[in-house]
Backbone as XML, in Angstrom:
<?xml version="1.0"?>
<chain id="A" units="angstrom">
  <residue number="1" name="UNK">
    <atom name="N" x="0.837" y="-1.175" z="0.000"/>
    <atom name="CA" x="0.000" y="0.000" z="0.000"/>
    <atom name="C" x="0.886" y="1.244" z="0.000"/>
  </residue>
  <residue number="2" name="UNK">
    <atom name="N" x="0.501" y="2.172" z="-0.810"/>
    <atom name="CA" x="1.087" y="3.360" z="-1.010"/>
    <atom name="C" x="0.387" y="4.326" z="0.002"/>
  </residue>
  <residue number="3" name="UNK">
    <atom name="N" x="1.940" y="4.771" z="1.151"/>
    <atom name="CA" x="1.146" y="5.553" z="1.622"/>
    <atom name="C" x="1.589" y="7.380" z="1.500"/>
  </residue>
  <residue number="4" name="UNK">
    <atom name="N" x="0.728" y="8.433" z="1.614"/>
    <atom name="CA" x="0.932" y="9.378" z="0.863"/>
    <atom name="C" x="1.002" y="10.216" z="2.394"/>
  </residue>
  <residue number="5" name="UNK">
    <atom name="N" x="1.905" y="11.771" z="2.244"/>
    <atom name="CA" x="2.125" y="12.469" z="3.435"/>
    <atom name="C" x="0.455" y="12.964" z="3.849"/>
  </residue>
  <residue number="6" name="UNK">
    <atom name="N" x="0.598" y="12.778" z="5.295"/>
    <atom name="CA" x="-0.466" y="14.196" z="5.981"/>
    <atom name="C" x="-0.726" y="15.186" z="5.213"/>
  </residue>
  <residue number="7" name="UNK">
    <atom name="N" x="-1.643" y="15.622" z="4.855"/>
    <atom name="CA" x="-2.107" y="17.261" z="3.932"/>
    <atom name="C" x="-3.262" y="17.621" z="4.750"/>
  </residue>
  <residue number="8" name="UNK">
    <atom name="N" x="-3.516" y="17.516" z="5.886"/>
    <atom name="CA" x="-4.360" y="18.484" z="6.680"/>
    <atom name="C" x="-5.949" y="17.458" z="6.685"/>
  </residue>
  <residue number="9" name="UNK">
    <atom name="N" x="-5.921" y="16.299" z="6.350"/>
    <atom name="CA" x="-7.434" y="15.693" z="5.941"/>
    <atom name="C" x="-7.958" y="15.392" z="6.870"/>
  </residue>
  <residue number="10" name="UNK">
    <atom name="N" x="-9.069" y="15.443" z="7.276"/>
    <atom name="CA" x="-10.036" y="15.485" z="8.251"/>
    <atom name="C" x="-11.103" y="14.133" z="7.462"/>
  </residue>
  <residue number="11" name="UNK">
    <atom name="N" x="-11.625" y="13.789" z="8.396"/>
    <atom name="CA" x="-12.538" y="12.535" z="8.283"/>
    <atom name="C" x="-14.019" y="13.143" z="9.307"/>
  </residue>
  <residue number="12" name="UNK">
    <atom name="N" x="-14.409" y="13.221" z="8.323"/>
    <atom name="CA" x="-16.033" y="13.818" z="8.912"/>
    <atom name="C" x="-17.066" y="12.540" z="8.663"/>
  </residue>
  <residue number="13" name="UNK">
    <atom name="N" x="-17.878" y="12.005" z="9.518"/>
    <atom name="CA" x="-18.375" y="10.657" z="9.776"/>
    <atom name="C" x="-19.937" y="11.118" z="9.251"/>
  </residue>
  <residue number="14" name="UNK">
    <atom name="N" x="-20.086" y="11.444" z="8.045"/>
    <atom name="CA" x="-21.647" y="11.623" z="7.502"/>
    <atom name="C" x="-21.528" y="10.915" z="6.452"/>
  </residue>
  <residue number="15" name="UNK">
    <atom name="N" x="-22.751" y="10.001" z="5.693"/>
    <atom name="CA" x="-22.543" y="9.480" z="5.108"/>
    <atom name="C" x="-23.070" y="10.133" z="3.193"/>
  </residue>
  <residue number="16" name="UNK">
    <atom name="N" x="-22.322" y="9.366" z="2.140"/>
    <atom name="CA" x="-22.613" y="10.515" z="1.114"/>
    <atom name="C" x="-24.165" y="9.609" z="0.401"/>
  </residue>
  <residue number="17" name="UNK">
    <atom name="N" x="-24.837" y="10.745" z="1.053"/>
    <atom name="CA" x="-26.260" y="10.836" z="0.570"/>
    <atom name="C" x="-26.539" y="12.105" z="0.496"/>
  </residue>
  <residue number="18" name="UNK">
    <atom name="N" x="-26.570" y="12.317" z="-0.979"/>
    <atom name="CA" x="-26.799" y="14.073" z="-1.165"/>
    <atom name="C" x="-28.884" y="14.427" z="-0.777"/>
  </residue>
  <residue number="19" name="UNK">
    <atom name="N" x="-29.482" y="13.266" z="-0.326"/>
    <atom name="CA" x="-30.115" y="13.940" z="0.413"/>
    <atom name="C" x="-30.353" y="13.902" z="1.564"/>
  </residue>
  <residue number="20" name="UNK">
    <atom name="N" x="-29.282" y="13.266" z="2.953"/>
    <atom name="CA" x="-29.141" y="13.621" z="3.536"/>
    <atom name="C" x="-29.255" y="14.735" z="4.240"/>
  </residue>
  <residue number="21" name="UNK">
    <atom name="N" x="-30.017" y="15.620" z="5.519"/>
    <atom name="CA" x="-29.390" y="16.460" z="5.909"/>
    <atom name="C" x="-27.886" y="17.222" z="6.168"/>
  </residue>
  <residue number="22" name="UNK">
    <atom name="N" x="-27.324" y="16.537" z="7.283"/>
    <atom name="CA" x="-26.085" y="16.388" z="7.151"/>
    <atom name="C" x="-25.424" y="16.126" z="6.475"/>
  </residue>
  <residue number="23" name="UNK">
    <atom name="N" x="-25.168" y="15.873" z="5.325"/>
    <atom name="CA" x="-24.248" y="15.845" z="4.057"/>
    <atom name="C" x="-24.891" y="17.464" z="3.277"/>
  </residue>
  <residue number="24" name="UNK">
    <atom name="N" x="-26.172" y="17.354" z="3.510"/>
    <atom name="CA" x="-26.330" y="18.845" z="2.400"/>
    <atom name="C" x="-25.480" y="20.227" z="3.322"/>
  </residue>
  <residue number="25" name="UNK">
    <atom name="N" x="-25.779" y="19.704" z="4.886"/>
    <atom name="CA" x="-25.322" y="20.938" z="5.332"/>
    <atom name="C" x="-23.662" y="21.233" z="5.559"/>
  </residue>
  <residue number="26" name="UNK">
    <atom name="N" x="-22.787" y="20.122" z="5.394"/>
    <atom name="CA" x="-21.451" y="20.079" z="4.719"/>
    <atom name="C" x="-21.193" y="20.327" z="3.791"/>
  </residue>
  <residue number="27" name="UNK">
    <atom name="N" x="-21.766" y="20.158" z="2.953"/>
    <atom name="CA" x="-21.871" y="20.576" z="1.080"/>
    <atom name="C" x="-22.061" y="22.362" z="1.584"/>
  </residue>
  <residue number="28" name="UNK">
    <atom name="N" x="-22.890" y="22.441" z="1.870"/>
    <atom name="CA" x="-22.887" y="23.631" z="1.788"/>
    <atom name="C" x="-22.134" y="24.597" z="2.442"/>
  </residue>
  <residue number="29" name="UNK">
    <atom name="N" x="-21.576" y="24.274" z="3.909"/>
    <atom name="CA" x="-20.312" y="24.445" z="4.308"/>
    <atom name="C" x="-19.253" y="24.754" z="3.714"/>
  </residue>
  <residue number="30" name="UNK">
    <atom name="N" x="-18.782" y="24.108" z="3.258"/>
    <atom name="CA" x="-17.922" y="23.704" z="2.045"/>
    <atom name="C" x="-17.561" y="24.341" z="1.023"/>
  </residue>
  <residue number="31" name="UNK">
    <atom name="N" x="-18.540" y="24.500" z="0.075"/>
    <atom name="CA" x="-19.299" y="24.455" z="-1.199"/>
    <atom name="C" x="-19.886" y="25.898" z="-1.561"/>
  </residue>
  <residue number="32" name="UNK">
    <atom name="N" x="-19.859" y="26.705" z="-2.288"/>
    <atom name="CA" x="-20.572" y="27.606" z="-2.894"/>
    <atom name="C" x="-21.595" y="27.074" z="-3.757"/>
  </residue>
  <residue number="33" name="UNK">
    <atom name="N" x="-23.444" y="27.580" z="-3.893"/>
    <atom name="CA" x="-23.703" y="26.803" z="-4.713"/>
    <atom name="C" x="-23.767" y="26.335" z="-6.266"/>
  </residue>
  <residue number="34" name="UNK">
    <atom name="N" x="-22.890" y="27.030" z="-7.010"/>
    <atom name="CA" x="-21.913" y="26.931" z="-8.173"/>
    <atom name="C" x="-21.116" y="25.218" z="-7.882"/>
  </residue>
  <residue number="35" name="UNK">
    <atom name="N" x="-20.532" y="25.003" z="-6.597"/>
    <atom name="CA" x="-19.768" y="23.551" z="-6.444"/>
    <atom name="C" x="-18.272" y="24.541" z="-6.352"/>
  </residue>
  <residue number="36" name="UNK">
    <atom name="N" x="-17.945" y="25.592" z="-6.577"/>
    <atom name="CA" x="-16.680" y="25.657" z="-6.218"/>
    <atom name="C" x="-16.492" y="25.907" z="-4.570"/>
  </residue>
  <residue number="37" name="UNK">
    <atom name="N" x="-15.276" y="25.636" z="-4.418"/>
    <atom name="CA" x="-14.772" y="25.330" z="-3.163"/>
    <atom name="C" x="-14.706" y="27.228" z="-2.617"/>
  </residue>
  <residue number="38" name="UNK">
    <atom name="N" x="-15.141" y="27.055" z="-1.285"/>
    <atom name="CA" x="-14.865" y="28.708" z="-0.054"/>
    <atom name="C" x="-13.558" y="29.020" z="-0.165"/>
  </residue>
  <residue number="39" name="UNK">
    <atom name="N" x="-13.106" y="28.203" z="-0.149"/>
    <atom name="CA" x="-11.328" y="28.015" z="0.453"/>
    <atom name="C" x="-10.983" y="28.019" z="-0.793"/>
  </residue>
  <residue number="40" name="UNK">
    <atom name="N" x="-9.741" y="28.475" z="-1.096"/>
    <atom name="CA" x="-8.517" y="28.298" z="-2.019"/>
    <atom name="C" x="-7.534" y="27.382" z="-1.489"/>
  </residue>
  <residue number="41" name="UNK">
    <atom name="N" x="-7.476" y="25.929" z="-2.506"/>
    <atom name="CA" x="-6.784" y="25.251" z="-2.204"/>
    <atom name="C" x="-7.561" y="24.358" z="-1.112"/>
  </residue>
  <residue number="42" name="UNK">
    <atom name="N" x="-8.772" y="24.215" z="-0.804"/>
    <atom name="CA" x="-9.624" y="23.549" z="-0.143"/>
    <atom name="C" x="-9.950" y="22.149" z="-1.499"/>
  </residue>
  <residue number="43" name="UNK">
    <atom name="N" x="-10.099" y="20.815" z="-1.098"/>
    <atom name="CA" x="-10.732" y="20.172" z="-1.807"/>
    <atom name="C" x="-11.607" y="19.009" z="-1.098"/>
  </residue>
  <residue number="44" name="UNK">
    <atom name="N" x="-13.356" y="19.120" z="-1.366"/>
    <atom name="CA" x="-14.111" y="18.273" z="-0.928"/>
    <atom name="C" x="-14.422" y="16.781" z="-1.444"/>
  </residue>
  <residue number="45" name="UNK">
    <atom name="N" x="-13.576" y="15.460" z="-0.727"/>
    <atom name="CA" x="-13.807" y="14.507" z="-1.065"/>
    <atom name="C" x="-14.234" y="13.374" z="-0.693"/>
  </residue>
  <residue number="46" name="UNK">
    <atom name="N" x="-14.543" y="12.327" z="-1.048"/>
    <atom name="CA" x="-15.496" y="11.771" z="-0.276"/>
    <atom name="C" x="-14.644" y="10.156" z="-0.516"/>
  </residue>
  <residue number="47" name="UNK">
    <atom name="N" x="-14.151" y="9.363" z="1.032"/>
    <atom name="CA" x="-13.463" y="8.292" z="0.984"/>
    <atom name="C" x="-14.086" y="7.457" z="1.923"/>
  </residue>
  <residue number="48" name="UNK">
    <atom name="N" x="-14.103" y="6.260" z="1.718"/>
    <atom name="CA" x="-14.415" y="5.137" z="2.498"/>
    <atom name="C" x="-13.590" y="5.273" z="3.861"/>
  </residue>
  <residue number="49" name="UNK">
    <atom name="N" x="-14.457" y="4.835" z="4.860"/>
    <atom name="CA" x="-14.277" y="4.417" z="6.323"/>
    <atom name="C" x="-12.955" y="3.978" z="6.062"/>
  </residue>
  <residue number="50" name="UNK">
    <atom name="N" x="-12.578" y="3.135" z="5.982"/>
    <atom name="CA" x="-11.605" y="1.718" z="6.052"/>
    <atom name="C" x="-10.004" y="2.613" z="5.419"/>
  </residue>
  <residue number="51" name="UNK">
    <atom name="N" x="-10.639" y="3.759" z="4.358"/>
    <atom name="CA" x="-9.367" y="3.861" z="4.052"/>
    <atom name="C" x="-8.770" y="5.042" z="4.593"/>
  </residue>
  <residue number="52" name="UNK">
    <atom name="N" x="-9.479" y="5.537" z="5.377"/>
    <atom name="CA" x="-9.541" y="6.999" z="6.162"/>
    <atom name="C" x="-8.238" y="6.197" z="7.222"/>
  </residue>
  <residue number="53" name="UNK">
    <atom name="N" x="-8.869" y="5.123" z="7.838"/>
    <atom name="CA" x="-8.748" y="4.548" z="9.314"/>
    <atom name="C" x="-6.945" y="3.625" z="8.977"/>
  </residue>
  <residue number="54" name="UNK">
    <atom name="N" x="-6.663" y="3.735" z="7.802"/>
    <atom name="CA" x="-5.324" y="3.315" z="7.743"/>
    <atom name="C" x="-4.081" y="3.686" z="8.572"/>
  </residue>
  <residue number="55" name="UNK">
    <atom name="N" x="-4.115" y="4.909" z="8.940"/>
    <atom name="CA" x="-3.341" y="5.529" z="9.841"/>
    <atom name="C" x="-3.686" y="5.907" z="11.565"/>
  </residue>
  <residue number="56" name="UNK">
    <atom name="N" x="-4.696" y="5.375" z="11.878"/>
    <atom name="CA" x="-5.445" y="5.784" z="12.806"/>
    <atom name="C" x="-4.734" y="5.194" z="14.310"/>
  </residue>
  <residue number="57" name="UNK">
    <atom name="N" x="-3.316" y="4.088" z="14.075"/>
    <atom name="CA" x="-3.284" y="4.332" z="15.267"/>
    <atom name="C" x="-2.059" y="5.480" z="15.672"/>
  </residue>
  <residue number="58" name="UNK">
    <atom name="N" x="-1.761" y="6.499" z="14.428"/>
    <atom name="CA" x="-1.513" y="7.526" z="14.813"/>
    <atom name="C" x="-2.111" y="8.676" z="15.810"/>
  </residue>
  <residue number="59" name="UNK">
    <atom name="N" x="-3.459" y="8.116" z="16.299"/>
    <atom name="CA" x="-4.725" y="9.272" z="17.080"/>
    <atom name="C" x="-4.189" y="8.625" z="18.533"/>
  </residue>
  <residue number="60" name="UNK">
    <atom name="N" x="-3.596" y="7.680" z="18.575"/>
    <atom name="CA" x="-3.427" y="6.853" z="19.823"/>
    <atom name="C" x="-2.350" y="7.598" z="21.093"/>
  </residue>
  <residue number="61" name="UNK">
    <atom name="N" x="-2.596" y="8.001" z="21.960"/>
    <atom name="CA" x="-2.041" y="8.991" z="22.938"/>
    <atom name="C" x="-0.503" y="9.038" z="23.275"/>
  </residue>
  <residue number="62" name="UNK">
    <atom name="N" x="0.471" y="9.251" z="23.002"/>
    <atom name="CA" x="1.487" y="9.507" z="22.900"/>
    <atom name="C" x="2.348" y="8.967" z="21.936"/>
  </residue>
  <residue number="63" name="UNK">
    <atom name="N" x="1.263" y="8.394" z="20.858"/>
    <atom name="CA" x="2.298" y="7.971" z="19.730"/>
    <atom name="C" x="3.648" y="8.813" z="19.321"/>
  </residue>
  <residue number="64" name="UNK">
    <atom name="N" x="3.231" y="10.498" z="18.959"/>
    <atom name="CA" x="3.959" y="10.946" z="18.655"/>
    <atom name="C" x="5.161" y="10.893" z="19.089"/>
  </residue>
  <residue number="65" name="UNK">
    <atom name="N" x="5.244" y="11.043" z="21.197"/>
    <atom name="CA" x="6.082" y="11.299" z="21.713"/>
    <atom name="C" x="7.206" y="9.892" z="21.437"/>
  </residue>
  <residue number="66" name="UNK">
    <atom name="N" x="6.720" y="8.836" z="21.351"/>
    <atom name="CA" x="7.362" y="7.666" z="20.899"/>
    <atom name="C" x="8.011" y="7.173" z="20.028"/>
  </residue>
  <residue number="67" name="UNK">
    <atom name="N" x="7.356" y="7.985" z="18.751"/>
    <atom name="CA" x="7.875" y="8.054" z="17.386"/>
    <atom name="C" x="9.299" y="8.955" z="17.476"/>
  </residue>
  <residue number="68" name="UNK">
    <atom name="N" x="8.870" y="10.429" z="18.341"/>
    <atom name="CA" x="9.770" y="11.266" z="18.836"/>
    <atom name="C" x="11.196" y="10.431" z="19.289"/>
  </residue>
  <residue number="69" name="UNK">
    <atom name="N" x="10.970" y="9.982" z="20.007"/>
    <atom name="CA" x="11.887" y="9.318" z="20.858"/>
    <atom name="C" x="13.028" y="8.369" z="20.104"/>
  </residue>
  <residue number="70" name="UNK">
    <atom name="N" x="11.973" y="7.644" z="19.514"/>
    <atom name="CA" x="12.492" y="6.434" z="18.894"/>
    <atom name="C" x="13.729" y="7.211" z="17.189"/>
  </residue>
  <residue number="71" name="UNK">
    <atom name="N" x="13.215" y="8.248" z="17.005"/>
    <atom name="CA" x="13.586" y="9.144" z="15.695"/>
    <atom name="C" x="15.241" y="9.391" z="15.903"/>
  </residue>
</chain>
């Protein structure tokens, strides 16, 4: 598995059903209603659970300092 650097990605737990509430009100968050992005250099995408959670036991409480250590 190819894995690619940190770029700031956030994992927001709504699921993509554009008629959803919660997905419309992220979209729109997001989103101008044209579809271009608020942000410059913002991009809204939409990834499976499983592949979000590849790195996740990086969230685990002093990983860093360990990684730190061990570096």
């Amino acid at each position: 598995m190819r894995t690619e650097p940190y770029r700031g990605q956030v994992y927001i737990d709504v699921p993509y059903e554009v008629s959803d509430p919660a997905y419309m009100q992220l979209e729109a968050f997001l989103e101008h209603a044209d579809g271009s992005m608020r942000w410059d250099g913002a991009r809204f995408i939409c990834y499976p659970l499983d592949y979000c959670m590849r790195n996740a036991q990086q969230d685990a409480p002093g990983f860093w300092d360990r990684w730190a250590a061990d570096f």
